[in-house]
Z-matrix of the N, CA and C atoms (Angstrom, degrees):
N
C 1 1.442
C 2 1.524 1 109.09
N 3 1.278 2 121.10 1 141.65
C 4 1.623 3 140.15 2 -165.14
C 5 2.048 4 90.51 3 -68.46
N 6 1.133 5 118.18 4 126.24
C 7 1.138 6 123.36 5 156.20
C 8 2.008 7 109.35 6 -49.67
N 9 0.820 8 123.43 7 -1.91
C 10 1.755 9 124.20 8 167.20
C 11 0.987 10 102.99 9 -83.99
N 12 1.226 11 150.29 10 -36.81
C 13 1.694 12 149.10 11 159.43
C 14 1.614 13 88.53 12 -24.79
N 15 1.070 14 166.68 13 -120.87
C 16 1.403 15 166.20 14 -24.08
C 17 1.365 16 94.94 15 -168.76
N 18 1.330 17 133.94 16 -32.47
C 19 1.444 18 117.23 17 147.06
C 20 1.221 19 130.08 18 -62.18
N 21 1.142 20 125.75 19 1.67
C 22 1.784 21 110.49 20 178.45
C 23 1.394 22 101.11 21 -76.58
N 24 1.589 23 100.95 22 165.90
C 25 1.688 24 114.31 23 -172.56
C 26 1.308 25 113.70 24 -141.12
N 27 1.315 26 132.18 25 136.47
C 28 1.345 27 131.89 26 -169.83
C 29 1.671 28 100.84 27 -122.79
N 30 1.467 29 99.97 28 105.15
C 31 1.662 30 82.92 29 169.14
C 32 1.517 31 149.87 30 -45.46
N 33 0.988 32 118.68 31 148.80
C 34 1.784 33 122.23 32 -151.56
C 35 1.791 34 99.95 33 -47.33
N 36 1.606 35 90.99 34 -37.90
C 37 1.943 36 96.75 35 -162.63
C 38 1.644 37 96.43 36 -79.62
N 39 1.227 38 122.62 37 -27.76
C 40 1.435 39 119.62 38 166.89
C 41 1.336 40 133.58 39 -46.29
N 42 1.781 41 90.42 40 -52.77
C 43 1.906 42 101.47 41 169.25
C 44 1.389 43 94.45 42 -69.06
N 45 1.154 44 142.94 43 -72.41
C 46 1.719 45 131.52 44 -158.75
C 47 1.878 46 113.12 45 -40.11
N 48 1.630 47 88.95 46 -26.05
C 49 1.663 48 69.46 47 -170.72
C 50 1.232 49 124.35 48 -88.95
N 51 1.802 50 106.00 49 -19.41
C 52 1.534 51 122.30 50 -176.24
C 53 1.573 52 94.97 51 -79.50
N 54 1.524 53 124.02 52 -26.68
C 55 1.525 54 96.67 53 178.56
C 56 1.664 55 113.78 54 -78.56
N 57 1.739 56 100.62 55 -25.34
C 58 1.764 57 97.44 56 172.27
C 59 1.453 58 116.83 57 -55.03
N 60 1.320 59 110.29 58 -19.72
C 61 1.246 60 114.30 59 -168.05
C 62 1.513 61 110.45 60 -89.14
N 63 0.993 62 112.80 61 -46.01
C 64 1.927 63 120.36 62 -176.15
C 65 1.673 64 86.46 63 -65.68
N 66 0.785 65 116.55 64 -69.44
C 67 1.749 66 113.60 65 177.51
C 68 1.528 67 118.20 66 -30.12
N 69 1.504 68 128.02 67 -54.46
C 70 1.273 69 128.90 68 137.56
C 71 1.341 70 133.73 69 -41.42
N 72 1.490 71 112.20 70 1.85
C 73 1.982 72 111.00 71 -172.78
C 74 1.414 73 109.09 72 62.50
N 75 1.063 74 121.78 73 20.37
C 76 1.949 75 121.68 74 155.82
C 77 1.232 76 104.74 75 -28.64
N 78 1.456 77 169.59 76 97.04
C 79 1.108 78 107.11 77 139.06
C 80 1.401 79 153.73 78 -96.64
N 81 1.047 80 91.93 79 26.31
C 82 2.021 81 117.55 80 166.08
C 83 1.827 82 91.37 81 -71.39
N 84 0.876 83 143.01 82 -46.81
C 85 1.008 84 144.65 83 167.05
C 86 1.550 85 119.12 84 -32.45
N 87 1.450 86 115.19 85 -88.40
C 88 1.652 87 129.27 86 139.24
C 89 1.527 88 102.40 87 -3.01
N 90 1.508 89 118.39 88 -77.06
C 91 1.164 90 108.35 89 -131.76
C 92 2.086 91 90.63 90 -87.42
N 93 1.576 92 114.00 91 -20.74
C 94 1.387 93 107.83 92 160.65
C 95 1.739 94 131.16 93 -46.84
N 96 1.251 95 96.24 94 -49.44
C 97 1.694 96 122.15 95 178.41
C 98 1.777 97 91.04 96 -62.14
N 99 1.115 98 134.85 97 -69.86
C 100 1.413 99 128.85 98 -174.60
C 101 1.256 100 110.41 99 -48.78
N 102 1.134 101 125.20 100 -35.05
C 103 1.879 102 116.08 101 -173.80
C 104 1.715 103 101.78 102 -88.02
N 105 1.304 104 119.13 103 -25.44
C 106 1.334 105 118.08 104 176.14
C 107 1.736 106 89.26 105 -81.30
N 108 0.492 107 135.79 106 -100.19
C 109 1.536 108 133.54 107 -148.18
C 110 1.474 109 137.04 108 -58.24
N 111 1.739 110 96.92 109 -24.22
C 112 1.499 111 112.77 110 162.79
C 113 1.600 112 138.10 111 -40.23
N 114 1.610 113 101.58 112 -36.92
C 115 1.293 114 111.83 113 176.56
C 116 1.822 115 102.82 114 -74.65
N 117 1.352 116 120.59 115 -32.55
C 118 1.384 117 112.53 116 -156.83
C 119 1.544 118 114.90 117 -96.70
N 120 1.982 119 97.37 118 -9.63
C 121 1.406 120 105.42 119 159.06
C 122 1.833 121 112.59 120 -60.68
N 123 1.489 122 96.25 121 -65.71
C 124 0.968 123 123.60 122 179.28
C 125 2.009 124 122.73 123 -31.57
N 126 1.208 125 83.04 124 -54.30
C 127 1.907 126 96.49 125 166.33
C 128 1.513 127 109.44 126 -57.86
N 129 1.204 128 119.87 127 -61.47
C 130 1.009 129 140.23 128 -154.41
C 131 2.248 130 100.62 129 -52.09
N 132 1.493 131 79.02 130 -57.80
C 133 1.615 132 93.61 131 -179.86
C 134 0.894 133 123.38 132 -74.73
N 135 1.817 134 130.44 133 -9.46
C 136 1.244 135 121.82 134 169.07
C 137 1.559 136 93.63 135 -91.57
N 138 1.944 137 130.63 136 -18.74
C 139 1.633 138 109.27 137 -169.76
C 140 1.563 139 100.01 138 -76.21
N 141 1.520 140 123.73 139 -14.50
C 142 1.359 141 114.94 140 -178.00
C 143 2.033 142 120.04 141 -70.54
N 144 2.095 143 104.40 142 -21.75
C 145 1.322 144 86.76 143 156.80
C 146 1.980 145 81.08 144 144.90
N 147 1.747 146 96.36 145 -30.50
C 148 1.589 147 102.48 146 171.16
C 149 1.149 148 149.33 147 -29.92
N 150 1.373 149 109.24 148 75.53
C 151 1.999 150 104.39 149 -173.92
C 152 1.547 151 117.19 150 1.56
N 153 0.941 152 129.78 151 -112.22
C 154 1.405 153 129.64 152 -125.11
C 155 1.833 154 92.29 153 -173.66
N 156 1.327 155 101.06 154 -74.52
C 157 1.227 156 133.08 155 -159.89
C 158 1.515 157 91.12 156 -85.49
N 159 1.320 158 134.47 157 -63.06
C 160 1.180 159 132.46 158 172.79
C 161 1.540 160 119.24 159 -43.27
N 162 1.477 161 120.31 160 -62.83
C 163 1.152 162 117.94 161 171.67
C 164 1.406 163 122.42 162 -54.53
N 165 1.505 164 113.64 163 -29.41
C 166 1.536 165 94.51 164 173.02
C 167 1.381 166 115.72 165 -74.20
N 168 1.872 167 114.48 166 -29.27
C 169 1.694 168 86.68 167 161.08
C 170 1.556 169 148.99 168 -79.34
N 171 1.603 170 98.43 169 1.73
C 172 1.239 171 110.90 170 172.53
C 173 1.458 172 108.12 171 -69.22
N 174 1.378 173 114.95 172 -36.05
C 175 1.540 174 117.56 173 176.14
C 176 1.679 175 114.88 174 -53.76
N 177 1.088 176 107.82 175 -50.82
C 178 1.457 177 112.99 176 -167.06
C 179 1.653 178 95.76 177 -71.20
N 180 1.532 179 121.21 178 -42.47
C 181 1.656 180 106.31 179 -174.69
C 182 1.725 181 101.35 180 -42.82
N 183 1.675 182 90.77 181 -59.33
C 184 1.911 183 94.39 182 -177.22
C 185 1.218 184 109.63 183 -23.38
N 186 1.985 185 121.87 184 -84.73
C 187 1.200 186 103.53 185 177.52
C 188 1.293 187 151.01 186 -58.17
N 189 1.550 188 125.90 187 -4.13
C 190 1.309 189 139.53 188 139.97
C 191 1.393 190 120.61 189 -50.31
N 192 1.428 191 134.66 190 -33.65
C 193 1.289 192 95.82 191 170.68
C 194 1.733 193 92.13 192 -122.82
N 195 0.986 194 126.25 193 35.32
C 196 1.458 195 116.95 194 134.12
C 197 1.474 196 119.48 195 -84.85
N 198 1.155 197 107.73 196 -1.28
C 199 1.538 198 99.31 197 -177.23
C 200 2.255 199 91.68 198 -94.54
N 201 1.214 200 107.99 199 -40.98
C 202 1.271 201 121.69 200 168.61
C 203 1.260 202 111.30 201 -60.22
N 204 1.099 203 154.33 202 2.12
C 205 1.632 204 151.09 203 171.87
C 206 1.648 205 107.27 204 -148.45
N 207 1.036 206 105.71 205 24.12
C 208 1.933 207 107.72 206 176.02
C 209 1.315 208 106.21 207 -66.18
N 210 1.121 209 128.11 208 -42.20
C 211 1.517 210 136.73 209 166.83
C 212 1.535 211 105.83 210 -51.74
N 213 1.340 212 131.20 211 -23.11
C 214 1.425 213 119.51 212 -179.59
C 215 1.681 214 107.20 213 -99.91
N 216 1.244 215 124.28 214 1.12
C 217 1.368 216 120.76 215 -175.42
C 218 1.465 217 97.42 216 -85.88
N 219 1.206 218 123.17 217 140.71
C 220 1.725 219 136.92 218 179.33
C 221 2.033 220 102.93 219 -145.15
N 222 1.262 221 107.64 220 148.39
C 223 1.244 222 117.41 221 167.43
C 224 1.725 223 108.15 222 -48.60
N 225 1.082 224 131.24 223 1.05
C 226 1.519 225 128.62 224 -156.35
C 227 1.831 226 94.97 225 -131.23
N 228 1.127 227 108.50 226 -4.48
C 229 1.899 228 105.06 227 172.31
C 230 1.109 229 96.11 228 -82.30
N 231 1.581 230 96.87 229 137.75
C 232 1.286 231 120.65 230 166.58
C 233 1.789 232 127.21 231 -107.39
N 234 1.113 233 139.06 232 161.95
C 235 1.417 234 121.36 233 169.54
C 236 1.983 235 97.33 234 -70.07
N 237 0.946 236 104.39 235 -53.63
C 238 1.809 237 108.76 236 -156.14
C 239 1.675 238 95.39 237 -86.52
N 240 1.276 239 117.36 238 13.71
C 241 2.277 240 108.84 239 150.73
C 242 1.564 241 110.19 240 -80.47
């Protein structure tokens, strides 16, 4: 996969609304956030060394417990808190 996967960018008010939305049971919402972010899970876990097969289940843990802590995501998380 092209290292440009991991440059795309979703504006700030974009992410707030698709998570207001999965939080509401959108799931056009859900299924927006998955096509934006899937590839950069996905990159991410094969640059750490992840088969194929592995990285795609590392992907799905991701969205398992983001679906389990969606209630803790706020405009104010940071990676480095």
């Amino acid at each position: 996969m092209k290292s440009e996967t991991a440059a795309k960018f979703v504006p700030a008010g974009s992410r707030e609304e698709l998570v207001a939305g999965i939080r509401a049971g959108d799931e056009s919402a859900w299924r927006a956030t998955s096509e934006q972010y899937e590839p950069l899970l996905r990159w991410l876990a094969r640059r750490c060394g992840l088969s194929a097969e592995d990285a795609g289940d590392a992907v799905q843990l991701t969205w398992l417990r983001c679906m389990k802590h969606i209630d803790q995501l706020t405009k104010t998380n940071k990676l480095n808190n």
